[in-house]
C-alpha positions in Angstrom: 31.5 42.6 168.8 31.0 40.7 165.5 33.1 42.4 162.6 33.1 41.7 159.4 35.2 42.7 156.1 33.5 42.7 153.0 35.8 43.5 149.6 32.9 44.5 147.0 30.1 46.9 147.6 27.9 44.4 146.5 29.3 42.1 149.9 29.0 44.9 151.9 25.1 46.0 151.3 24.5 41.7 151.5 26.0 42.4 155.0 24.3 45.3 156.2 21.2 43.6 155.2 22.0 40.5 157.1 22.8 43.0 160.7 20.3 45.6 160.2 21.6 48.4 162.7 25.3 47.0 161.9 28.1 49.8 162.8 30.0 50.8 159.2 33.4 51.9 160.1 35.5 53.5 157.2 38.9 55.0 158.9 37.4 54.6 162.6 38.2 58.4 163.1 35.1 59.4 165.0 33.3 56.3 165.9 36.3 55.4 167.5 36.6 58.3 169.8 32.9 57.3 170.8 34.1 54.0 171.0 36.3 54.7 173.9 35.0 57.1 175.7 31.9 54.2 176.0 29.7 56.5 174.1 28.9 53.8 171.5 28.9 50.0 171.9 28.2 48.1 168.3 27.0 44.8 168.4 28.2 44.4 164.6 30.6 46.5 162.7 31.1 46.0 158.8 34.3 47.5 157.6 35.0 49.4 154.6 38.5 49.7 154.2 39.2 46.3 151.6 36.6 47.6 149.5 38.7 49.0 147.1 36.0 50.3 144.4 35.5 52.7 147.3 39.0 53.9 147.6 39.4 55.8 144.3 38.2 58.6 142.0 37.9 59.7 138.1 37.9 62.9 137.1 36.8 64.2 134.1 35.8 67.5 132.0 31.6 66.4 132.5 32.0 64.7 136.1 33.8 64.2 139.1 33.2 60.9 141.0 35.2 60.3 144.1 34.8 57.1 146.3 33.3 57.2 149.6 36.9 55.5 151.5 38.9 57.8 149.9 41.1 59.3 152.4 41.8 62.9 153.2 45.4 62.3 152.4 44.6 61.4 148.2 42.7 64.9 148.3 45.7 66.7 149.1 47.3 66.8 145.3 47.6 65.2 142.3 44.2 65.2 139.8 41.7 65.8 142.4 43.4 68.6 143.9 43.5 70.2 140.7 40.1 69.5 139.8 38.8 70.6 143.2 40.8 73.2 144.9 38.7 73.9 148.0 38.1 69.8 148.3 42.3 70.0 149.0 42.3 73.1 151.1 39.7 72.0 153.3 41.7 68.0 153.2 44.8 70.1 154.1 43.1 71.1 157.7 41.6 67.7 158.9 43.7 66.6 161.3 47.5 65.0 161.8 48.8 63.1 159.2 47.6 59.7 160.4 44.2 61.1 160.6 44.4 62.2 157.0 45.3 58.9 156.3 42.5 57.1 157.6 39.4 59.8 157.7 37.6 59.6 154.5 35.0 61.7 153.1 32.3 58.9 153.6 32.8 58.9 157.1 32.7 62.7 157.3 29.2 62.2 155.9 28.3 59.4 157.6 28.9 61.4 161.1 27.1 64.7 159.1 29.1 67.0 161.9 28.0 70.4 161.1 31.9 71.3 161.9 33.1 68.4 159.1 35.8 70.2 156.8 34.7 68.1 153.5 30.9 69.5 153.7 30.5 72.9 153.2 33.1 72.4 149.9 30.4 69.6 148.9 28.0 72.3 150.0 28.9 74.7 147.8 30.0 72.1 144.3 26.2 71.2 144.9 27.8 67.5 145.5 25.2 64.9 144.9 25.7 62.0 147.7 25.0 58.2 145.9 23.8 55.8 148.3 23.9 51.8 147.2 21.0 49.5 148.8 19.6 46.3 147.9 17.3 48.0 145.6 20.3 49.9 143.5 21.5 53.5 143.5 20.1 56.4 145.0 21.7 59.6 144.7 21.0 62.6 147.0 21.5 66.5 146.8 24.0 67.0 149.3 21.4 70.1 150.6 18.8 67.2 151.1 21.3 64.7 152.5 22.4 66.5 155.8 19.1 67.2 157.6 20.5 68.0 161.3 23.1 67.6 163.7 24.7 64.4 162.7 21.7 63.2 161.1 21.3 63.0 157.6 18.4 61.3 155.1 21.0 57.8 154.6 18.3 54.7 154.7 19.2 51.9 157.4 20.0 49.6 154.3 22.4 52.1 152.4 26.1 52.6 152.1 27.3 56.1 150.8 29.4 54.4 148.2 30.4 57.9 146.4 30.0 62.2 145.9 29.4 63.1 142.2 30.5 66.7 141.2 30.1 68.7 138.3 33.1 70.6 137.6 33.1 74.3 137.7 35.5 77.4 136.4 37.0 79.4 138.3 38.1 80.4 141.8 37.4 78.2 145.1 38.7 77.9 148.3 38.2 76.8 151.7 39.0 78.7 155.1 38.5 77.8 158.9 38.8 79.2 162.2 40.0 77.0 165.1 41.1 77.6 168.2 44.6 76.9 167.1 46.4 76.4 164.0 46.3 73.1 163.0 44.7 69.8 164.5 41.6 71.5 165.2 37.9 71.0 164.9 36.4 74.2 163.0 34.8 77.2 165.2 33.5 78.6 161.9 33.9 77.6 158.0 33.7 79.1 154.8 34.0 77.8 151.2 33.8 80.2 148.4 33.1 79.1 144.7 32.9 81.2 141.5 32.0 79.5 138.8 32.6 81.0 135.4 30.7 78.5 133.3 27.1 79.8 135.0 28.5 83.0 136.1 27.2 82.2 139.5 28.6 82.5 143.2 28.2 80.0 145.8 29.1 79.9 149.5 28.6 77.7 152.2 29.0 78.0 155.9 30.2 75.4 158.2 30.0 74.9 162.2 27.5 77.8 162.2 24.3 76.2 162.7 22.6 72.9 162.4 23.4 72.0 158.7 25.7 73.2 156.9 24.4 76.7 155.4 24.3 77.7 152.0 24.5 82.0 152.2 21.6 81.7 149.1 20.5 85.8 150.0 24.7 87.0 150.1 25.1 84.5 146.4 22.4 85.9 144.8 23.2 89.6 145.5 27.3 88.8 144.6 26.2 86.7 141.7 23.8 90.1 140.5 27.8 92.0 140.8 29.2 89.7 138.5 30.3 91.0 134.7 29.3 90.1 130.9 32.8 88.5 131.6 31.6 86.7 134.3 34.6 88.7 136.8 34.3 89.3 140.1 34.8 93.4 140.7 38.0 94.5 142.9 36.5 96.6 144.9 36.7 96.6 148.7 33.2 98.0 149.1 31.7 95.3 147.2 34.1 92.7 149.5 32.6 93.9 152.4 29.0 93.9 152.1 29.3 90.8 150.8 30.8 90.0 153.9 28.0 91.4 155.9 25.3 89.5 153.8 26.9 86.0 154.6 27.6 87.2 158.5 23.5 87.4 158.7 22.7 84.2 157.2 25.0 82.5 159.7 23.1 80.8 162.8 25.8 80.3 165.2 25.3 79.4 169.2 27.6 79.2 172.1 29.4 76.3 173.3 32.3 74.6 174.6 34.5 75.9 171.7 33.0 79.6 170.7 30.6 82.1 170.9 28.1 83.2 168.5 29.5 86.6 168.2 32.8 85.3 167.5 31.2 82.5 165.4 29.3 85.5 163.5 32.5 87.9 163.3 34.4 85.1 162.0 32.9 84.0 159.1 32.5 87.7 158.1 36.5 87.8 158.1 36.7 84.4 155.8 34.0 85.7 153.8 35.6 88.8 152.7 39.1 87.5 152.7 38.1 84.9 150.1 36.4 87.3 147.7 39.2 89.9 147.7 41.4 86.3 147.2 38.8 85.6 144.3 39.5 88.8 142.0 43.1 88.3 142.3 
């Protein structure tokens, strides 16, 4: 195969124009796998990795704008984590070490796995995806991006070059079920945000159906609990019909790795134990 390594974003769309249907490998996690296991055989490849405008972040009180290569492993601490809480806690359970390393949150959109631990937190930050063509910037509502399994709205002439994120106040976490501990692709996901500045709630659902799911039915009725304070109430009873309202906007299945009912029964658990971790 041809590969090539472009070191501006500018380079890289010349190239993707030049080798329409070109493979564009950031850290290799997953089209590597599909690599060798001969599911996938690109002709052309243009790697991301020396493009280093893609590699950072800024962070600021109107705007967060993190580069499509940044790895997993930058997420972890330091500004962004503080900034974006969930964003860490959902970097924290990608992987080994080495896969933090490499994975970025441009490939995780770029593969658009329902199960992908970075989506449901831009999910619920109502992450806007920008996408850099030949013809400029384009920037996408992450609910508008990810149309289907692994398919998402991405022209064949763009490069997801960044997320941009308006910051919120509050609480907001991430939680996953695996079948073990760590190293694990995610059974079921949740990330939970409360907002203070628009005294709103907003949670989104992750391996669970098609897309990821945004619980808009359980959000509104949570965000109708919420005080002239813009509080969350401690009160179990409120914690678990919560629960039960994001349970039923789940649309699990069966496969290899779970069960609906498990799916369903899980993501009732993280629901609730988020929320009771919210009015902490």
């Amino acid at each position: 195969m041809s590969v090539h390594m472009p070191t501006t974003v500018d380079e890289a769309v010349a190239l993707l124009a030049d080798n329409p249907g070109a493979r564009l490998l950031s850290g290799g996690t997953d089209t590597m796998v599909e690599v060798n296991f001969n599911h996938l055989k690109p002709e052309t490849v243009i790697g991301l990795r020396r493009v280093e405008s893609l590699r950072d972040y800024r962070v600021s009180s109107e705007r967060i704008e993190i580069g499509a290569g940044v790895p997993y492993s930058r997420m972890e601490t330091g500004p962004l984590a503080d900034a974006l809480p969930a964003l860490a806690a959902a970097a924290r359970t990608v992987g080994s070490p080495q896969i933090r390393a490499a994975g970025t949150l441009g490939g995780n959109l770029g593969t658009c796995s329902p199960a992908g631990d970075g989506l449901p937190v831009l999910a619920a930050l109502d992450a806007d995806v920008n996408l850099r063509s030949p013809r400029g910037l384009r920037s996408v509502p992450f609910a508008e991006f990810m149309v289907g399994v692994k398919r998402n709205s991405r022209l064949a002439d763009e490069i997801i070059e960044s997320v941009s994120i308006v910051p919120t106040r509050g609480y907001q976490d991430y939680a996953k079920v695996g079948v073990r501990n760590a190293m694990v692709i995610s059974v079921a996901s949740v990330c939970f945000v409360h907002d203070r500045n628009t005294a709103s709630v907003r949670i989104a659902l992750g391996a669970v159906g098609p897309t990821i799911i945004r619980a808009r039915e359980a959000e509104s009725w949570l965000t109708g609990q919420v005080d002239a304070a813009a509080t969350l109430p401690n009160d179990e009873n409120i914690a678990s019909e919560f629960a039960r309202r994001v349970a039923a906007e789940a649309r699990p299945i069966d496969d290899h790795r779970s069960t609906s009912a498990y799916r369903r029964h899980a993501i009732q658990t993280l629901a609730r134990r988020l929320y009771i971790r919210s009015t902490k």
